[in-house]
Residue frames as a rotation matrix with the C-alpha (Angstrom) as fourth column:
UNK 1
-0.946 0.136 -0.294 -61.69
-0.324 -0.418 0.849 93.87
-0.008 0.898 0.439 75.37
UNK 2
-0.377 0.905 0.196 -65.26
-0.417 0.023 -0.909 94.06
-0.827 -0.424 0.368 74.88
UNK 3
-0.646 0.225 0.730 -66.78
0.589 0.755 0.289 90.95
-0.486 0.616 -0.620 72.52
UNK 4
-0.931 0.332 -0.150 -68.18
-0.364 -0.823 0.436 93.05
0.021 0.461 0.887 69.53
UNK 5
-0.452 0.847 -0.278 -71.72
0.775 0.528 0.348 90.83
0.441 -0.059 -0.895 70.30
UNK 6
-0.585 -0.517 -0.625 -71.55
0.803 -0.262 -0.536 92.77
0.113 -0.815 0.568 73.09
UNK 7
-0.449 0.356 -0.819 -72.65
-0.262 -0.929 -0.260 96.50
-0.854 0.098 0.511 72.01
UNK 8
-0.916 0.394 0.071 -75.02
0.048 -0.069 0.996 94.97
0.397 0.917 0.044 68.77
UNK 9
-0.600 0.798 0.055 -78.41
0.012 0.078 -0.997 96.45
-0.800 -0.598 -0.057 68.97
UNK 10
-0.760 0.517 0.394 -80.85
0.650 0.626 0.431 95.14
-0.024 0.584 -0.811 66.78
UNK 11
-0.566 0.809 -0.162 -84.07
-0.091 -0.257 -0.962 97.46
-0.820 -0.530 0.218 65.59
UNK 12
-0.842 0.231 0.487 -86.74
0.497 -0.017 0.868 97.93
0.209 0.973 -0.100 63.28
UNK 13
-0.597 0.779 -0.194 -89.52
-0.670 -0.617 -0.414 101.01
-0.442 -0.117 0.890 63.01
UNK 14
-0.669 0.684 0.290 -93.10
0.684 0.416 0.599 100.35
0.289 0.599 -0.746 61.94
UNK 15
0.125 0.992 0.036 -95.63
0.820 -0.124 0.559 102.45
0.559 -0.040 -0.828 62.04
UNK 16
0.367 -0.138 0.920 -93.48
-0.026 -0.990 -0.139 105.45
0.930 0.027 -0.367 63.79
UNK 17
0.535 -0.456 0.711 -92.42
-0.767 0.091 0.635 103.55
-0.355 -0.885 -0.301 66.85
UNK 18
0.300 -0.784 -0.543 -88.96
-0.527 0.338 -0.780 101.86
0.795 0.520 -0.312 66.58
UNK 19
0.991 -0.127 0.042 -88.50
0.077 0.800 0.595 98.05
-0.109 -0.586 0.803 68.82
UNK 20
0.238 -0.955 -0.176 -84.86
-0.833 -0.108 -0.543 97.61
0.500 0.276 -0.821 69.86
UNK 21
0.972 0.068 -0.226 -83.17
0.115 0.700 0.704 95.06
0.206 -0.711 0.673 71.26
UNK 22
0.144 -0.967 0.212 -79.51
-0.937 -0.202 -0.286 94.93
0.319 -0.157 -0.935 72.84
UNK 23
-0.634 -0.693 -0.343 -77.21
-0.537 0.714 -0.449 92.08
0.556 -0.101 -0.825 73.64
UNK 24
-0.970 -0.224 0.092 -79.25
-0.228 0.716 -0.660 90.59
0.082 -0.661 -0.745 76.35
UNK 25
0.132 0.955 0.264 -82.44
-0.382 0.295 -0.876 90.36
-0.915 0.015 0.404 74.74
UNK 26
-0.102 -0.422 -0.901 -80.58
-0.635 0.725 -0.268 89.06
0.766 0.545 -0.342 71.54
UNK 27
-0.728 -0.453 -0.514 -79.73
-0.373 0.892 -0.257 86.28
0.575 0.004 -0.818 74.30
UNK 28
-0.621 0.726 0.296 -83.12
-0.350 0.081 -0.933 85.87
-0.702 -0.683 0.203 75.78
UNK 29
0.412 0.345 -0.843 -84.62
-0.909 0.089 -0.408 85.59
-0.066 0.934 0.350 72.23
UNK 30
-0.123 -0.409 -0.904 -82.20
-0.702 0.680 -0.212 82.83
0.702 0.609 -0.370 71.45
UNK 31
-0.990 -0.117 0.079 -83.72
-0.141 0.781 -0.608 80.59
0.009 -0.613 -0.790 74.60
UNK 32
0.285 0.919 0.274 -87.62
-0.676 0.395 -0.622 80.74
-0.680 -0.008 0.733 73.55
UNK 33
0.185 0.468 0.864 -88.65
0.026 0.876 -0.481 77.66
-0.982 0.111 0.150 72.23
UNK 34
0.825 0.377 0.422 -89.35
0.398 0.144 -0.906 78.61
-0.402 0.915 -0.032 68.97
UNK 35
0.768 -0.624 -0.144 -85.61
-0.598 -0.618 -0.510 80.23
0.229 0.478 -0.848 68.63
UNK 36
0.565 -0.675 0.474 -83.34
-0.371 0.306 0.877 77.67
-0.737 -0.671 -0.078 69.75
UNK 37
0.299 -0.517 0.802 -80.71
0.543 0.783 0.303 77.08
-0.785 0.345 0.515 67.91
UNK 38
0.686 0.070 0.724 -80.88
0.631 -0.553 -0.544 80.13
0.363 0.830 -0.424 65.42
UNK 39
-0.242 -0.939 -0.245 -77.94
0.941 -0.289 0.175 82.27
-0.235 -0.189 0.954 65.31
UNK 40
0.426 0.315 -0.848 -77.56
0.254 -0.941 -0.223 86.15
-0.869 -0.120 -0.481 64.98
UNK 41
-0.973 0.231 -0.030 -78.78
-0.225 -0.966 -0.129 88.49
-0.058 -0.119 0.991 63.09
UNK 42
-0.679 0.603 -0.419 -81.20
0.125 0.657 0.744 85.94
0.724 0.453 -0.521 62.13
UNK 43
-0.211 0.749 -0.628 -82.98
0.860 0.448 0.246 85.19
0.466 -0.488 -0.738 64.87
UNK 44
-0.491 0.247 -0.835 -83.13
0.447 -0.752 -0.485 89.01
-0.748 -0.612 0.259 66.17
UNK 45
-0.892 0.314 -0.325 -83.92
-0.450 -0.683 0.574 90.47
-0.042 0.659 0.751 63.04
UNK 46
-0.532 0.812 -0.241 -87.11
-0.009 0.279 0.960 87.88
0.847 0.513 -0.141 62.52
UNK 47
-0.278 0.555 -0.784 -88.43
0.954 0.066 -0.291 87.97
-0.110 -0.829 -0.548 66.14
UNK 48
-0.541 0.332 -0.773 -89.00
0.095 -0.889 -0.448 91.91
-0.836 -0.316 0.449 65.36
UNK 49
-0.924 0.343 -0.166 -89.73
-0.196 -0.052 0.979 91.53
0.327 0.938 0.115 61.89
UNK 50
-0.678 0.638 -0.366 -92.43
0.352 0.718 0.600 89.08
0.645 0.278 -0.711 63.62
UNK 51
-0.053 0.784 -0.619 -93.95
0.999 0.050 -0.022 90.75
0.014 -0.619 -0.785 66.47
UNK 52
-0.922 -0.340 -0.183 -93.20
0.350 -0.936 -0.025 94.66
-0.163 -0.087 0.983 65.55
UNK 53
-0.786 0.547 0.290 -96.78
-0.329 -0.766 0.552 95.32
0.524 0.338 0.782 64.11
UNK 54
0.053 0.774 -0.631 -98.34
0.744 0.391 0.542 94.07
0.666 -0.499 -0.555 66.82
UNK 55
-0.212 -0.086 -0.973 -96.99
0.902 -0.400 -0.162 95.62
-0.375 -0.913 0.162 69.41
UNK 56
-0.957 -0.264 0.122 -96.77
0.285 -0.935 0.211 98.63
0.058 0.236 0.970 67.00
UNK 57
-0.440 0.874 -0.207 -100.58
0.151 0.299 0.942 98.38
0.885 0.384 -0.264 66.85
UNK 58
-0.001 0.296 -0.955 -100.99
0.908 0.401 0.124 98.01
0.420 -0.867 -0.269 70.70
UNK 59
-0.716 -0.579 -0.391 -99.04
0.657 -0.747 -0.098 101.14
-0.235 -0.327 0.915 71.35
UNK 60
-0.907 0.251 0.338 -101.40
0.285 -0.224 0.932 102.83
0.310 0.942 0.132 68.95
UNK 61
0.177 0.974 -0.144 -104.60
0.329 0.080 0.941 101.85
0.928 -0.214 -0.306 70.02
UNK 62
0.215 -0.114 -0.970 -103.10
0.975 0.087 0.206 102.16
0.061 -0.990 0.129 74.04
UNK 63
0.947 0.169 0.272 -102.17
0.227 -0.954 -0.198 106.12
0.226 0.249 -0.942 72.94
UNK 64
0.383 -0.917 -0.111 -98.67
0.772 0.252 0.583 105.65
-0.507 -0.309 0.805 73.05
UNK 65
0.463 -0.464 -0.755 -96.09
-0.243 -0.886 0.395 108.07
-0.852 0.001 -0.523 71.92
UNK 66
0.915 -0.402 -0.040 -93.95
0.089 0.295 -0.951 107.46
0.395 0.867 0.305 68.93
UNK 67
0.353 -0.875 0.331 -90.46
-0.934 -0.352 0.063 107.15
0.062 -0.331 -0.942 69.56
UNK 68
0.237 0.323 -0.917 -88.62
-0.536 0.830 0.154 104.59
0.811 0.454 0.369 70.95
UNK 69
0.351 0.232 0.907 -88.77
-0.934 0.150 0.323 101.45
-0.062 -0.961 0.269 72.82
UNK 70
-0.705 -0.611 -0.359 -86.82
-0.499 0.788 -0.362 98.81
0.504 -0.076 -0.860 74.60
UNK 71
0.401 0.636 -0.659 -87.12
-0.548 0.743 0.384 95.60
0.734 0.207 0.646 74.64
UNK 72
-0.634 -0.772 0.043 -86.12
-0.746 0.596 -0.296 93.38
0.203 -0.220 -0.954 77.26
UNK 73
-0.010 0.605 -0.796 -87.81
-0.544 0.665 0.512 89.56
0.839 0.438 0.322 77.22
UNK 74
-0.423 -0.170 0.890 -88.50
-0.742 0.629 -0.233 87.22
-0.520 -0.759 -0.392 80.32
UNK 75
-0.564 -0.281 -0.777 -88.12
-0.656 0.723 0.214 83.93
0.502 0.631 -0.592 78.31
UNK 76
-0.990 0.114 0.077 -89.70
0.010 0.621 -0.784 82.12
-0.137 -0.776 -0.616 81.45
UNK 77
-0.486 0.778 -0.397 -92.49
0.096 -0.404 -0.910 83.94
-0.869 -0.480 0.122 81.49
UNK 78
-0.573 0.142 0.807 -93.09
0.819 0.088 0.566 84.28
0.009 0.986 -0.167 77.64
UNK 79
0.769 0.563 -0.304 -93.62
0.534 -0.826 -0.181 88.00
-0.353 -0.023 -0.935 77.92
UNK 80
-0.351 -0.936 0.037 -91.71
0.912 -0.350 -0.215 90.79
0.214 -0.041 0.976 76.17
UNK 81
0.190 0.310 -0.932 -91.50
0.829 -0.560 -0.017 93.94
-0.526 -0.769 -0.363 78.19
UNK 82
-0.055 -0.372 0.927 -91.23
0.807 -0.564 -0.178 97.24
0.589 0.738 0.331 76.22
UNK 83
0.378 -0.291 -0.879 -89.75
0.693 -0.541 0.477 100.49
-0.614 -0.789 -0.003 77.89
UNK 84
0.483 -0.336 0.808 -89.39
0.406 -0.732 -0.547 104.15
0.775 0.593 -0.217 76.62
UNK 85
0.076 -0.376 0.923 -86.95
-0.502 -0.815 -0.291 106.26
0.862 -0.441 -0.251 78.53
UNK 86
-0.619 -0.309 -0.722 -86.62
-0.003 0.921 -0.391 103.22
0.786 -0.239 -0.571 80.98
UNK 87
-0.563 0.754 0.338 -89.97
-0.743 -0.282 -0.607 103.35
-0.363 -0.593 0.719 81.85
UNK 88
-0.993 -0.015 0.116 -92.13
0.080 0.634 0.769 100.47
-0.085 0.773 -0.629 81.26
UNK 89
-0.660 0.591 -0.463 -95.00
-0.746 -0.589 0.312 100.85
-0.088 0.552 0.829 78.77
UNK 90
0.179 0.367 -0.913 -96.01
-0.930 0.365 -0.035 97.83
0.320 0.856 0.406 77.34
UNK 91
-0.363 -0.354 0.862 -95.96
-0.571 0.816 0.095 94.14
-0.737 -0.457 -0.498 78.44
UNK 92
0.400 0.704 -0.587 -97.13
-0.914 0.351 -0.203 91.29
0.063 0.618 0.784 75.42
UNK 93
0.467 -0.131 0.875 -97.19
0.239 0.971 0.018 87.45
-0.851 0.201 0.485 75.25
UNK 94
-0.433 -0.894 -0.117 -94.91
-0.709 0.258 0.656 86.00
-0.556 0.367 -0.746 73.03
């Protein structure tokens, strides 16, 4: 049986492009620094809440499409990678 964590994806629109996240950037999120210890939905919902009109902003200015884009995070690297149609668009610091 599959652990209903599992298949939760987290998003939120701004500006006409919609950040997502799935299970294993939920658990990448919950190893930066500044998230340890915070539990879900919390800590997914405010990491997009917190960096959505940036990136939405980047996209913008970079002539991005609208639409949307995954997220997936390299915690190491404090970068989070953003990907439409599993293509990647977008890289930003954290």
């Amino acid at each position: 049986m599959t652990d209903s964590t599992e298949s939760r994806r987290y998003s939120v629109s701004r500006e006409g492009y919609v950040f997502r996240l799935d299970a294993a950037a939920v658990r990448a999120v919950k190893a930066l620094p500044d998230c340890e210890g915070k539990e879900e939905p919390a800590v997914a919902e405010e990491f997009l809440k917190s960096h959505a009109e940036a990136w939405a902003d980047a996209l913008a200015s970079a002539g991005a499409e609208h639409g949307d884009y995954d997220l997936r995070i390299d915690e190491h690297q404090g970068k989070a990678h953003l990907s439409r149609a599993g293509m990647l668009v977008f890289s930003a610091d954290l």
